[in-house]
C-alpha positions, 0 to 999 in steps of 0.5 A: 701569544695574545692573552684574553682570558680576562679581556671582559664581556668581548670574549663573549661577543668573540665567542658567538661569532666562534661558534657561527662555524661550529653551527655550519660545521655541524649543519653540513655534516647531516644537512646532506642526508635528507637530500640524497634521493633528490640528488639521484633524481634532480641531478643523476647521480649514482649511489656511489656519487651519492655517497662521495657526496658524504664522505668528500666532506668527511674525509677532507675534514678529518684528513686536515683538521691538524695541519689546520690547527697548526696554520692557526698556531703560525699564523693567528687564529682569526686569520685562518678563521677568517681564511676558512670561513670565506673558503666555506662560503665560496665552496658553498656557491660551488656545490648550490651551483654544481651543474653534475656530481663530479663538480658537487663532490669537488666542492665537498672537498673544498668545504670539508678543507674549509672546515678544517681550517675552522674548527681548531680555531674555534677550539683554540680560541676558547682555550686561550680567552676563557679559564676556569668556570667561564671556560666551562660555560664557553664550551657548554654553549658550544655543546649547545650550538652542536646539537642545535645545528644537528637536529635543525640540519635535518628539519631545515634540509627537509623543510627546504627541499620540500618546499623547492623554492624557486625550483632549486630543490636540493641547492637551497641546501647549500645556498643559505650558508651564503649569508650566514658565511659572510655575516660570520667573517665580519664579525670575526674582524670585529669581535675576536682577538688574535692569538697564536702560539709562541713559535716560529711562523713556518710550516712542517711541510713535510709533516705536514704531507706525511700526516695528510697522507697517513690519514687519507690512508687509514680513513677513506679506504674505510668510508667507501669500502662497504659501498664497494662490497670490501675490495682488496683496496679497503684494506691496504690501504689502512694497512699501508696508512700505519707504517706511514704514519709511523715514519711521520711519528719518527720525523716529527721527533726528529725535527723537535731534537733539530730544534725545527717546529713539528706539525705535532709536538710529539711531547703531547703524546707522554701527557698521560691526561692527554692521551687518555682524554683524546682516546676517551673522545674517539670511543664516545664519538665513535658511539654517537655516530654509529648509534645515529646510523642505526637509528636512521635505518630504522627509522627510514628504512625499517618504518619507511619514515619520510625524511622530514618526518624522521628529522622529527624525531630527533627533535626531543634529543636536540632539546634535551641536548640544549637543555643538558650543554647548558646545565653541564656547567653548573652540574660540574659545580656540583659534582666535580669529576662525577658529573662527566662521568654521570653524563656517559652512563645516562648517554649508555642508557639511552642506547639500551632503551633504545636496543630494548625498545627495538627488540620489544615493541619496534613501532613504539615512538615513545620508548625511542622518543624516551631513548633519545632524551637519555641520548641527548641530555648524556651527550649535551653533559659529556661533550662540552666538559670533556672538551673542557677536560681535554683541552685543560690537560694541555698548557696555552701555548699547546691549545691549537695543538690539542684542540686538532688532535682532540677534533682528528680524533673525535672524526676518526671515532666517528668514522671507525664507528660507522664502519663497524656497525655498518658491518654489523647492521647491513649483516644482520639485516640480510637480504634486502628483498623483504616482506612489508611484515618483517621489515621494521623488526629486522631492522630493530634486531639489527638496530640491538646488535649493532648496540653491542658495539656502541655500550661497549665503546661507552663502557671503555670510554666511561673508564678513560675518562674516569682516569682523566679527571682523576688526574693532576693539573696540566701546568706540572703533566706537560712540562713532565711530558716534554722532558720525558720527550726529550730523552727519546 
């Protein structure tokens, strides 16, 4: 493996051209929600094509994100950055250009796949070129970027969509990924290192399969159930995700004893650090995602906020989430392991002012303006020093591997989380017929019910991650971990 921890001002260079895909990663995951009215009206799809549209991106993304990290371990991680990164602008056209729904949900799947294949390097490869406190700066700017491209995402789609240039409307939206793509590729040929991992270049392709498999399984059965009203199909198929999965946990150990290169080193799961800081991820994300979810229906539907108008909104949480990402490192400075831990419940108390000014005084932007500035800045401290956190539980050589079960598991947070409280949100709002008087209240209660759920998975998330930096260095948890493995 390449080491450039200390290769000197270029990494810095590297690293801006790393976080190009975190910015179109992020952009893409919210960018489509302004424009879905636009795509039933403009391009005739259905509610449920609609929704395809969301979660084809998703579910490739999560579905693959470990195989991706795995590709960039074989076979170098600016290769398959560089792969994915023109695979995301080709798929990009695809959906600007997609003449109906079935050749735009395509295309969302090949970007989804596309995406995969990026975000572990970008992981990875801060893991390996930055140590110490320039490692903590370089995942604060990628917490920066995050939340930048959260909120631009949705003052950019309903900007452009408003605007119709030329006529393309909703394709715009897609479209000026194009420049930002390739300009990203080449300076990723110029400016990042290569590293990989110290192992044998061939894939675990039945592992690989197996994963794949068990994910879809577990996952997309969950993000379409609701839109088909729960059918028998949203719940064996999760059911029959975990004996598969299983069985891929049983022959990825037995590939490590046959002395073969598993898709996942199973010895991770033994570093106790490790598997507390990934489920610590899955919980917190799983709250930021269903939080957002309610906060949209809210707004959108209970205060019948335009889509630009909406986007707005959250222009106060992105700045603060900048502010907060940038400051992260300094702050862990100060206060050590308490400043991770201080970021969660300044995060859970931005959800209870919010869940307090739904219940009190729904029209009140202020106290959800207020709400949101809590959210933000708990957000832009916690997720740059928990990645930190999480990544420097493992040694070097396991970087590509953590960073894409860390990123699996921070999408599946965010799947599980969307599912749970859309259950509980669409339950307590009820009948969809609904007086122009009652609408935005209804909407705030369910938006406080469903906070049941979100501090709930902040509390337990505050706990794991309190053990997390309690605990001792990677370099002596890891090697523990592999002997313990071993005796399996």
């Amino acid at each position: 493996m390449t080491d450039t921890s200390s290769s000197g001002p270029g990494r810095w260079f590297a690293l801006a051209a790393l976080l190009s895909a975190n910015f179109l990663i992020i952009l893409d995951l919210f960018i489509v929600n302004v424009s879905l009215p636009s795509l039933q009206t403009r391009l005739g799809a259905s509610f449920s094509q609609v929704h395809l549209v969301i979660v084809a991106y998703d579910a490739a993304l999560a579905v693959l994100l470990i195989i991706g990290a795995r590709l960039g371990d074989l076979y170098g991680r600016r290769r398959i950055f560089v792969w994915g990164m023109g695979l995301f602008t080709a798929s990009s056209l695809i959906c600007g250009l997609a003449p109906g729904p079935g050749i735009l949900i395509g295309g969302r799947v090949i970007q989804g796949a596309a995406a995969a294949l990026l975000m572990p390097q970008v992981l990875a490869s801060i893991r390996v070129m930055f140590d110490g406190a320039s490692r903590a700066r370089a995942f604060g700017a990628m917490g920066a970027v995050q939340g930048v491209a959260a909120t631009l995402s949705q003052l950019a789609g309903g900007f452009l969509i408003e605007r119709d240039y030329g006529g393309l409307g909703w394709r715009t939206i897609f479209l000026i990924n194009l420049p930002i793509g390739l300009a990203a590729m080449l300076a990723a040929r110029l400016c990042i290192p290569e590293t990989r991992a110290s192992v044998s270049s061939r894939l675990d392709a039945a592992g690989a399969l197996l994963a794949a498999l068990g994910l879809f399984l577990l996952l997309v059965p969950i993000m379409l159930g609701h839109d088909h009203g729960w059918p028998w199909w949203s719940y064996a198929g999760p059911a029959a995700g975990v004996p598969v999965l299983a069985f891929f946990v049983r022959y990825e150990r037995g590939l490590s004893r046959r002395g073969g290169v598993p898709l996942i080193e199973m010895a991770l799961f033994a570093n106790r650090r490790f598997v507390t800081g990934v489920s610590a991820v899955f919980l917190f994300f799983s709250a930021i995602s269903s939080f957002f979810l309610s906060l949209t229906m809210l707004l959108q539907f209970g205060l019948e906020l335009g889509p630009l108008a909406a986007g707005a909104v959250f222009t106060p949480s992105a700045v603060a989430f900048f502010a907060a990402s940038v400051s992260g490192p300094r702050l862990a400075e100060r206060l050590g392991r308490r400043a991770l831990l201080l970021g969660v419940l300044v995060f859970g108390a931005g959800i209870t002012l919010s869940a307090a000014a739904a219940i009190l005084d729904v029209a009140n932007m202020g106290l959800i303006v207020a709400a949101l500035v809590l959210n933000g800045a708990g957000q832009g401290i916690v997720i740059p020093l928990a990645f930190n956190a999480v990544l420097g539980a493992v040694r070097a050589e396991d970087a590509g591997m953590g960073s894409g079960i860390s990123s699996t598991m921070q999408l599946t947070g965010t799947t599980v989380g969307v599912a749970v409280v859309g259950v509980i949100l669409f339950a307590a709002i009820g009948s969809p017929e609904l007086l122009d008087v009652d609408r935005a209240q209804r909407y705030g209660h369910a938006l406080a019910w469903a906070t049941i759920y979100n501090l709930a998975a902040v509390a337990v998330s505050f706990m794991l991650f309190a053990r997390l930096t309690g605990g001792g260095p990677a370099s002596r948890a890891v090697p523990a971990a592999r002997a313990e493995a071993a005796g399996d």
